[in-house]
C-alpha positions in Angstrom: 0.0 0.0 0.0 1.1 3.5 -1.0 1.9 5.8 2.1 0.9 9.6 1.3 0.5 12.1 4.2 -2.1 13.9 4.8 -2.3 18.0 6.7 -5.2 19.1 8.2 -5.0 22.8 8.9 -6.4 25.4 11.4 -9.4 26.4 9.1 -10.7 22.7 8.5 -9.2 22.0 5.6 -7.1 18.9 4.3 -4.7 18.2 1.4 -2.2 15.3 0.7 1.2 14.8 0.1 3.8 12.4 -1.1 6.3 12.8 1.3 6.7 14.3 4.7 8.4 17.3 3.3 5.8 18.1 0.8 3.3 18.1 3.8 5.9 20.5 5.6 5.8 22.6 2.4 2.2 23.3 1.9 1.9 24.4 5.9 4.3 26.7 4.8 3.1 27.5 1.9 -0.4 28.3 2.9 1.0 30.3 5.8 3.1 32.4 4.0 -0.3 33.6 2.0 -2.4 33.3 4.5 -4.5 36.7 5.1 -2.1 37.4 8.2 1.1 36.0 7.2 2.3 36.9 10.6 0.0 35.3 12.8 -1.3 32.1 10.4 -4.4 31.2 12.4 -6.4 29.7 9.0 -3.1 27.3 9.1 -1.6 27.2 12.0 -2.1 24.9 14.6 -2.1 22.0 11.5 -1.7 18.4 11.9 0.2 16.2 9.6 -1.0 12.3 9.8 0.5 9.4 7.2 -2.2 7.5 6.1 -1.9 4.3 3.5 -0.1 2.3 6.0 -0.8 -0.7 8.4 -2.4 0.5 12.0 -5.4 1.9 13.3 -7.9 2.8 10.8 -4.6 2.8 7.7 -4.1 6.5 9.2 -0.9 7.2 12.5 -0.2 10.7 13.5 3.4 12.2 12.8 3.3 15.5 14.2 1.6 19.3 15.0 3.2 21.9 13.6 2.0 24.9 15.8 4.9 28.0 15.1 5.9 28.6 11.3 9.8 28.6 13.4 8.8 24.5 14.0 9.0 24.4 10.0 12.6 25.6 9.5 14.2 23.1 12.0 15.4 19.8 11.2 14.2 16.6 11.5 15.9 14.9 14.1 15.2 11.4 11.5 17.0 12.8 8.9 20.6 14.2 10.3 
């Protein structure tokens, strides 16, 4: 089975990615156009969950990005 992730912002909404870095890049991507750039609330806090995989209902939770700062660190996986 094909793992994909998925984010569900602030606002309600939900769009998938491939990878964990394209579900990085559209938080920040939405945030940076948001209608307040500075203070994201339609994006920010978002949840990022992989889904396609074994588990609970095919879906496990990866992380909540709550500061656009959280996007710009590393991940801890990769160094």
């Amino acid at each position: 089975m094909v793992e994909r992730f998925e984010v569900k912002l602030a606002n309600g909404e939900v769009e998938s990615a491939e990878t964990l870095w394209g579900a990085r890049h559209i938080i920040a991507r939405r945030a940076a156009f948001d209608t307040n750039p500075l203070r994201p609330t339609n994006v920010l806090p978002a949840e990022i969950w992989k889904t396609g995989g074994g588990g609970f209902g095919g879906r496990s939770f990866v992380e909540t990005v709550e500061t656009v700062g959280e996007l710009s660190q590393n991940d801890p996986d990769q160094l």
